[in-house]
C-alpha positions in Angstrom: -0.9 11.1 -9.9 2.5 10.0 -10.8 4.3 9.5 -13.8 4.1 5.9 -14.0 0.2 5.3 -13.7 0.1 7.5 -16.9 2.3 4.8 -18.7 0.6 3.9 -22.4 -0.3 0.0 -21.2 -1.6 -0.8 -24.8 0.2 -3.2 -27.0 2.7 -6.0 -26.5 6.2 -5.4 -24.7 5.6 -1.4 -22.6 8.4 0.2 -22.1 8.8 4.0 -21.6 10.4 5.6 -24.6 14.5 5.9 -25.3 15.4 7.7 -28.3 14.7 11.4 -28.4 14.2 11.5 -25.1 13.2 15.1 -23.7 15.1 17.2 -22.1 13.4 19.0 -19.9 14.0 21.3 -16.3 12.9 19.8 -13.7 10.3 22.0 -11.4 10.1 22.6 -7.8 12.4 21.2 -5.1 14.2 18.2 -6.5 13.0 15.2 -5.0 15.4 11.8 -4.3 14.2 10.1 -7.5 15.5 13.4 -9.5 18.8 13.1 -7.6 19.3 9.1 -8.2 18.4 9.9 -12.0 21.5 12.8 -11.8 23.7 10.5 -10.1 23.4 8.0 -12.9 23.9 10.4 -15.2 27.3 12.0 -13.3 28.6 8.5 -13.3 28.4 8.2 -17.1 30.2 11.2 -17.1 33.3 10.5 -15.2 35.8 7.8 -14.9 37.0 5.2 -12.5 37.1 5.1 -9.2 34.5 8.1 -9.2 32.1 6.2 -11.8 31.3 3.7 -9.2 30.7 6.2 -6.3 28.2 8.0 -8.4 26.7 4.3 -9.7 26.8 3.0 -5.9 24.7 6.2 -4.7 21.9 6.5 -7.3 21.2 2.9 -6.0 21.0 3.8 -2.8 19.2 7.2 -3.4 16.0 4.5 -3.2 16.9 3.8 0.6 17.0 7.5 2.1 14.8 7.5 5.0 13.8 11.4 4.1 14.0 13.5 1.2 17.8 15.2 0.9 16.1 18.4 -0.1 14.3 18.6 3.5 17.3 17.2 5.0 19.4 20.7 4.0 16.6 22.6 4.8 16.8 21.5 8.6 20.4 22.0 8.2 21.4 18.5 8.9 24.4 16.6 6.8 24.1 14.6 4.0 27.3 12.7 4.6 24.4 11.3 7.2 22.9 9.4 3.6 23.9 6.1 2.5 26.6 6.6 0.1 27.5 10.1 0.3 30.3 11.1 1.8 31.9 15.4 1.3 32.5 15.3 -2.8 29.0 13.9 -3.5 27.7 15.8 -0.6 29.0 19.0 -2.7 27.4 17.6 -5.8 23.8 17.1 -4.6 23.9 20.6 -2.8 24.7 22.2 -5.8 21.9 20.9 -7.7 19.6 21.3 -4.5 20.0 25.2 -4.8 20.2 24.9 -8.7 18.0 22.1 -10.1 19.7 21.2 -13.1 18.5 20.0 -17.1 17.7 16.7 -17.5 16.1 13.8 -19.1 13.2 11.3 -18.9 15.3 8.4 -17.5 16.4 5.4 -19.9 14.1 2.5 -19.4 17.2 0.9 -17.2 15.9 3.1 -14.6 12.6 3.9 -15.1 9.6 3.4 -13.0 10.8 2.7 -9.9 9.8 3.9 -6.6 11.9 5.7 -3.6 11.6 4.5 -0.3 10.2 8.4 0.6 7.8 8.2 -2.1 6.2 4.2 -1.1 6.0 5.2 2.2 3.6 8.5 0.6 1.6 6.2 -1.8 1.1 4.0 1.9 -0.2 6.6 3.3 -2.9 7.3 1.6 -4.3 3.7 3.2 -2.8 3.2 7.0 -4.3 0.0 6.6 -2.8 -1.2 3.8 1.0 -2.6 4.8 -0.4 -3.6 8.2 -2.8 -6.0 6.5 0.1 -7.9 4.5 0.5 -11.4 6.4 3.9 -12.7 5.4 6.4 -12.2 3.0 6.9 -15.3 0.6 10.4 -14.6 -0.9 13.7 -14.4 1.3 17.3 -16.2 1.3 19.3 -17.4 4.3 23.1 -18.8 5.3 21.8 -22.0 3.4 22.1 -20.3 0.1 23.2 -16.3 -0.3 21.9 -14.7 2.3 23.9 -13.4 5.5 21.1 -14.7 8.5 19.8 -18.4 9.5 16.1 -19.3 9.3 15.6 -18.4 13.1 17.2 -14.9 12.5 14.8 -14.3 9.5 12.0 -15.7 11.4 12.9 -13.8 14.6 12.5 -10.4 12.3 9.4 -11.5 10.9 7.6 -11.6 13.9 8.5 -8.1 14.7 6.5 -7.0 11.4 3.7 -9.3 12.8 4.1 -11.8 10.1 1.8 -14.9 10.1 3.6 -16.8 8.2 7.3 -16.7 6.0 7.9 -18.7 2.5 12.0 -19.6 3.0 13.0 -19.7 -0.8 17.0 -20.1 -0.8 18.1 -21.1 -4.8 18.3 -24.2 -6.4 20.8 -26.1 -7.3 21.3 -25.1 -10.9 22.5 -21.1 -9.5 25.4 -22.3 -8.2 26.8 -18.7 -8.4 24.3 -18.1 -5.7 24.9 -21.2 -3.2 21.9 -22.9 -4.6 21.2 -25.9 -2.7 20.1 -29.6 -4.2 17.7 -32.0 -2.9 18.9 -33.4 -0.1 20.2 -29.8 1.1 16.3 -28.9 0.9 15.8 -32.4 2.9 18.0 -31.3 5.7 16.5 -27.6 5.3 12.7 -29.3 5.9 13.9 -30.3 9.4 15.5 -27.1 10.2 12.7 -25.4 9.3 10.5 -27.9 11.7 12.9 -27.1 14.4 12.6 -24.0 13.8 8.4 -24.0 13.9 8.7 -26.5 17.1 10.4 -23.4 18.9 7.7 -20.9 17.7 4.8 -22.9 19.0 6.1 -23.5 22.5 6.7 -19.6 22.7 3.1 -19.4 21.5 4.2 -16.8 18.4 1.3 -17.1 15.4 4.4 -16.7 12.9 5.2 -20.1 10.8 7.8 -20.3 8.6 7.1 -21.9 5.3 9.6 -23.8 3.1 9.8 -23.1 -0.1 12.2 -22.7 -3.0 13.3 -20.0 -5.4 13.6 -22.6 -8.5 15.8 -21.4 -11.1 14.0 -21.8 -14.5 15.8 -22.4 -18.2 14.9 -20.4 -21.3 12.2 -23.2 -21.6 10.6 -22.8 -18.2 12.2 -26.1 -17.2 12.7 -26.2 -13.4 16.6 -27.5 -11.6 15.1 -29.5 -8.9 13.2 -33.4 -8.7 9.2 -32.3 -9.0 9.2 -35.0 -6.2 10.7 -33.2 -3.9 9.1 -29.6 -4.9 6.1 -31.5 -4.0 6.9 -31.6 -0.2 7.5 -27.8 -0.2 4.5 -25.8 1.1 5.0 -23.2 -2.4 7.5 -22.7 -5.0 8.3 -20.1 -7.0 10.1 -20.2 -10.2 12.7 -18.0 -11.4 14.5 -17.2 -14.9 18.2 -16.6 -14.0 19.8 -16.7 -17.5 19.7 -15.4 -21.0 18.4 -12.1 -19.6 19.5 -9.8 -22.4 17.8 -10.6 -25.1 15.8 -8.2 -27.0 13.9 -11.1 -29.0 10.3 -11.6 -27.6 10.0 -14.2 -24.7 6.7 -14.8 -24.5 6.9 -18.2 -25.3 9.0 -18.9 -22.2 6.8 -17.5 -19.5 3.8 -19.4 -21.4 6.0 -22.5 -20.8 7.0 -21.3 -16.9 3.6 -20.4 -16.2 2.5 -24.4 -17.6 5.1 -26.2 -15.4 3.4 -27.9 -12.6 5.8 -27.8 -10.1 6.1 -23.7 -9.8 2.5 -21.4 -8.4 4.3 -18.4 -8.1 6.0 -17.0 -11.0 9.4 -14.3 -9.6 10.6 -11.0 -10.6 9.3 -12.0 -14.3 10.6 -8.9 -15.9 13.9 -9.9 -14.9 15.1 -6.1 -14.5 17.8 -4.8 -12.5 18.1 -1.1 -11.8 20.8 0.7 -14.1 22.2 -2.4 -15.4 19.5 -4.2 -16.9 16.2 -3.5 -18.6 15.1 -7.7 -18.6 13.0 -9.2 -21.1 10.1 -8.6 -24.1 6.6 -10.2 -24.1 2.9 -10.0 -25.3 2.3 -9.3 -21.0 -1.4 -9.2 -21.6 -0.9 -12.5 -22.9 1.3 -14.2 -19.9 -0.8 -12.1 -17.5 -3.9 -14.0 -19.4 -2.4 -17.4 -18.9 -1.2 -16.5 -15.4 -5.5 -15.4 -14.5 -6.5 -18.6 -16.6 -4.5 -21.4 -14.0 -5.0 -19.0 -11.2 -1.0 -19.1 -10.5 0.5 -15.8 -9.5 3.4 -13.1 -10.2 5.6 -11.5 -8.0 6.3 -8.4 -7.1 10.0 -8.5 -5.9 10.2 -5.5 -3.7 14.2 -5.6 -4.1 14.9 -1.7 -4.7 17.0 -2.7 -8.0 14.3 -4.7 -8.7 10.7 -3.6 -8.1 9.8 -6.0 -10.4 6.8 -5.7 -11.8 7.6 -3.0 -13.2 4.7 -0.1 -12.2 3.4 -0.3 -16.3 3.3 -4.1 -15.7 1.3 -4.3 -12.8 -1.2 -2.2 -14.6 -1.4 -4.7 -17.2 -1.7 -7.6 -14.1 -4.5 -5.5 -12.8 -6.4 -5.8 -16.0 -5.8 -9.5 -16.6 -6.9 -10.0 -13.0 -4.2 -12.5 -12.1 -2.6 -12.6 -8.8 0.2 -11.0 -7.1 2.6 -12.2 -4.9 4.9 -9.9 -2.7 8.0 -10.9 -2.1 10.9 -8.8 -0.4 13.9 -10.9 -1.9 15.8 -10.1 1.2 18.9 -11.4 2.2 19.5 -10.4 5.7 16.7 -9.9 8.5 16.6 -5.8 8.3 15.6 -6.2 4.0 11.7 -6.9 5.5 11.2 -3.5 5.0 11.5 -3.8 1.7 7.7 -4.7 1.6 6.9 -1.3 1.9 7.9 -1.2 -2.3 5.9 -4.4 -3.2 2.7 -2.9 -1.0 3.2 0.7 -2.3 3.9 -0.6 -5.8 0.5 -2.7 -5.0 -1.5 0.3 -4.3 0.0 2.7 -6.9 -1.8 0.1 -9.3 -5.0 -0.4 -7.7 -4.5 -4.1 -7.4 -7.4 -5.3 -5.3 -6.4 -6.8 -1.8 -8.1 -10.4 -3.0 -5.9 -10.8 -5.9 -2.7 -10.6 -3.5 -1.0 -13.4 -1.7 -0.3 -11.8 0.5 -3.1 -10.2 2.4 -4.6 -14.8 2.7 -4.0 -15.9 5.8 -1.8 -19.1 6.3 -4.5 -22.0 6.0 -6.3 -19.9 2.5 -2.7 -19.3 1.1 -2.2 -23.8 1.6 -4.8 -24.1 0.7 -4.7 -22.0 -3.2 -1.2 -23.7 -3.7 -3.5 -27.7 -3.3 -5.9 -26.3 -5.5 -3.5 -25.6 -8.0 -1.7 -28.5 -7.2 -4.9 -30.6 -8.0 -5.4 -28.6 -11.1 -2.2 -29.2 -11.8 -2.2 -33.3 -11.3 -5.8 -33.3 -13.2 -4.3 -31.6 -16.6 -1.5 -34.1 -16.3 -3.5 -37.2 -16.0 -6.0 -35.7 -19.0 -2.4 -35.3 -20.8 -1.2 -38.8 -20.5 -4.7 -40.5 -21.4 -4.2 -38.5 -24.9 -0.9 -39.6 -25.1 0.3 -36.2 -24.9 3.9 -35.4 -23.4 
C-alpha cells in the first residue's frame, strides 16, 4: 500500500509534515516519483536558466509513459522523455546507478500520483476507467484552451464518452479568457450545433454546457444565476487569495451554500511545486458537501490532482460525492482521467458516490434535484425574511 493511504486523516487541515523532515535513502530502483522529487530538489540548487529546466522536468516526470529506470535497462534514451534532453539525461543516469539521499517531499509536492503509478493502481480493476462516462471539466478556444467544442467532442468519443460538461471560465478570470453571459448565450448554440451533428452521425456522446464559475473569498459566483440556470451543471471555482495560511473553512461552507454551483473544483486549490492551496476543518466542508448532496472534484490536472490523496480519504468518510474532472485544455489532456480514476480507486471511493460512473439522464437528473432543493431552501429563506 502506498505512502499516501497511510496519511494520519484525523483532525482539521492534513497535511504531511515539513520541518524535520527525514532524510532518508531511498531503496530499490528509483522509481519516476523519486526522480521528479530529485529534480525539484536540483532546481533549488542551481541558478537560472538551469533552475527552470530542472523545475520544467520534475513536472513532467508525472507524464512518462514508462518508468526511466526500465527505460535504461532496455537501453533506450532518455532524451526520448518529455523534458530531458543530454545534461539532464546525465543527471538522472547518475542517480539511476546510484540512488541518492533524500527527503520526504515538502507538502508543495506531496501526494501526487505518476502517470506509471495510476495506470498500476487501474490495474488492479480493468473495469474501473472503462466504466467512467464522461468527463465534466475541460476548456476550449472560447476561453484558454487551444481546440473548439467539436475538436473536444471529437476526442471524447474516442474514450467512449457518453456525455462532456464544456466548463470554459467566467467572466471575472479575465486572465484566463473568461467569457460573460452573452458569450455563454452564443456558446449554448454552438454547443447545439455541435449536438445536432452528433445525432445525425448516430454517436451516444452529448456534450454538456457548463461553466467553470470563478468564486470570491465569500463563495460568491461572477456570472447572472439566471443564466447559470440554463446550463445543464456548474461548477464553482476559487481563483484568488490562494495563499493564505489562515483557515478557510468558512468560505467553502459559503461555496458549498450558493445555489447556483453543484459541483465544487479543485477545492484545495494546490498546484504542484508552487503552491500548497488552502486550510480547512475538511471533515466539516466534506459534511456540508454529503448534507446538500453537492459534489467535489477531483481535477486530474497532473499539477493538480486535486483532491489531494489525504483529502479524498476524508471525502470517503463523509460519504459526499466526487466529481472527475480532467481540466484539459486541448483534446489529447482526456487522458488525464486516468489520475482522477486512479486517485478514485487509491481511496476506495465507492463507484455510486462518483459523477462520473451516472449515465447522462441520472447525472440531469441529480443536478434538478439539487436545483429543487436548492429553490425550496430559498423560498423557506424569504418567508423568514432571511437574506
Amino acid at each position: 500500500m502506498s505512502r499516501q493511504r497511510h496519511l494520519a486523516v484525523s483532525g482539521r487541515s492534513v497535511n504531511p509534515p515539513a520541518p524535520g523532515r527525514k532524510v532518508t535513502r531511498i531503496s530499490g530502483e528509483l522509481t519516476n516519483a523519486n526522480l521528479a522529487e530529485l529534480l525539484a530538489l536540483e532546481a533549488a540548487k542551481v541558478g537560472p536558466p538551469l533552475n527552470r529546466a530542472f523545475r520544467r522536468a520534475s513536472r513532467r516526470a508525472f507524464l512518462w509513459p514508462e518508468e526511466a529506470k526500465d527505460l535504461v535497462r532496455r537501453g533506450g534514451s532518455l532524451a526520448d522523455l518529455q523534458g530531458i534532453g543530454p545534461y539532464l539525461e546525465r543527471a538522472l543516469r547518475k542517480w539511476i546507478a546510484h540512488p541518492p539521499v533524500t527527503e520526504v517531499p515538502l507538502p508543495l509536492r506531496f501526494g501526487f500520483l505518476t502517470l506509471t503509478q495510476a495506470h498500476s493502481i487501474l490495474n488492479s480493476e480493468p473495469h474501473w476507467l472503462p466504466g467512467v462516462n464522461g468527463d465534466l471539466q475541460m476548456h476550449t478556444s472560447w476561453s484558454d484552451g487551444t481546440a473548439s467544442i467539436a475538436d473536444m467532442a471529437r476526442a471524447a468519443i474516442e474514450h467512449g464518452y457518453e456525455y462532456i460538461a464544456i466548463t470554459d471560465h467566467g467572466k471575472a478570470l479575465k486572465i484566463a479568457g473568461g467569457i460573460d453571459e452573452q458569450q455563454l448565450r452564443q456558446q449554448a448554440r454552438e454547443i447545439e450545433t455541435v449536438n445536432d451533428s452528433l445525432a445525425r452521425a448516430r454517436q451516444k456522446l452529448r456534450v454538456l454546457h457548463s461553466i467553470e464559475l470563478n468564486l470570491s473569498p465569500a463563495g460568491e459566483g461572477d456570472m447572472d444565476p439566471d443564466a447559470l440556470a440554463q446550463l445543464d451543471v456548474v461548477i464553482g471555482c476559487f481563483h484568488s487569495s490562494l495563499r493564505r495560511k489562515e483557515d478557510q473553512t468558512a468560505r467553502y461552507l459559503a461555496a458549498l451554500n450558493n445555489p447556483a454551483i453543484q459541483i465544487l473544483g479543485h477545492p484545495r486549490g494546490r498546484i504542484y511545486n508552487f503552491r500548497i492551496g488552502l486550510c480547512a476543518d475538511w471533515p466539516q466542508v466534506f459534511d456540508m458537501a454529503a448534507e446538500l448532496d453537492k459534489a467535489v472534484e477531483i481535477d486530474a490536472y497532473p499539477d493538480r490532482q486535486d483532491l489531494s490523496p489525504d483529502l479524498l480519504v476524508l471525502a470517503r468518510k463523509a460519504g459526499c460525492r466526487i466529481s472527475f474532472g480532467t481540466d484539459s485544455h486541448g483534446p489529447t489532456q482526456l487522458r488525464f482521467m486516468a489520475f482522477a480514476a486512479a486517485s478514485a480507486l487509491q481511496a476506495g471511493i465507492k463507484r455510486e458516490r462518483i459523477l462520473n460512473f451516472m449515465s447522462r439522464e441520472q447525472l440531469l437528473a441529480w443536478v434538478g434535484g439539487i436545483r429543487e432543493q436548492s429553490s425550496r431552501f430559498k423560498k423557506k429563506a424569504a418567508l423568514n425574511g432571511e437574506k
